[in-house]
N, C-alpha and C positions, 0 to 999 in steps of 0.2 A: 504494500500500500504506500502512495507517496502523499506527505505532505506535503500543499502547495499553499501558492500565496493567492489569490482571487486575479491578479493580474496574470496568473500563467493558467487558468482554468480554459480550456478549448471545448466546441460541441464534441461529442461523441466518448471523454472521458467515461471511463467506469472505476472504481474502486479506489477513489480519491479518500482522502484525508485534512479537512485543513483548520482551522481557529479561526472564528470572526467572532463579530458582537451584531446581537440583532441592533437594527434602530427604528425599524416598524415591522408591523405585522400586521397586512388589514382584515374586515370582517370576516369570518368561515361562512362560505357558501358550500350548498349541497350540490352534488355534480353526480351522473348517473356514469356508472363505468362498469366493463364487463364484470367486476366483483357485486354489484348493485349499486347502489347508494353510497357516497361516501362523501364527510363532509371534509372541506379542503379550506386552507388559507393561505397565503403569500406572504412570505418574509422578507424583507430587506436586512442582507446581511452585507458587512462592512468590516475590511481591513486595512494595515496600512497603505495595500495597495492600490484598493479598488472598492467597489460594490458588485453584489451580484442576490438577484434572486432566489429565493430558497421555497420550496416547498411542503408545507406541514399539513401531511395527512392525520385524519380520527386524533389516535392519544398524543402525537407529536406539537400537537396546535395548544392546548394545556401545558405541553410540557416547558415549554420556553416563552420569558418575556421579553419584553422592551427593555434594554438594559443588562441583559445577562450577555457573557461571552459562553462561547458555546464550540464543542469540540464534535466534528463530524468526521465518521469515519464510514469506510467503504458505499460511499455518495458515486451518483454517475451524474453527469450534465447533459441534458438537454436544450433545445431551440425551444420555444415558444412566443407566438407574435414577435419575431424579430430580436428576441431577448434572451442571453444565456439563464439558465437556469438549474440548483442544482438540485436532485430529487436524493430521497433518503428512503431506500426499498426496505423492507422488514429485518432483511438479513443486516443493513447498518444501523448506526445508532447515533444520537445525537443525545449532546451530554452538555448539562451546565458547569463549565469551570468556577465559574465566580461571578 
């Protein structure tokens, strides 16, 4: 697993690792997907280098706030509308350092 900085995150990554700090997260909307239902919200996560997107599916959206730095490991990146973004699939974990 590599940790990176948010300025070297590219589409198509998978099994990333990096440290930011949220500085938003907006409302959870419900979104229908081949699992059913599931309710989703968008983070803005931020480091020295950069910002980038994050996505917080079901118990991931409770689990971090505005304010917290946060430790993500085995995340892949995505495109959506034009925006990198990084998702966090069941098998990684996203962790409050402080």
């Amino acid at each position: 697993m590599i940790e990176l900085k948010i300025a070297d995150i590219r589409e198509g990554m998978s099994n990333i690792s990096l440290e930011a700090k949220v500085i938003e997260i907006s409302e959870t909307r419900s979104v229908r997907t081949r699992f059913g239902r599931r309710d989703v919200a968008d983070a803005l996560i931020k480091d020295e280098t950069g910002e980038i997107s994050l996505t917080l599916w079901q118990d991931q959206i409770n689990a971090v706030k505005v304010g917290d730095r946060i430790s993500i490991k085995g995340a892949f990146v995505t495109r959506f509308k034009e925006k990198l973004q990084v998702n966090v699939p069941r098998s990684g974990k996203i962790e409050v350092i402080e």
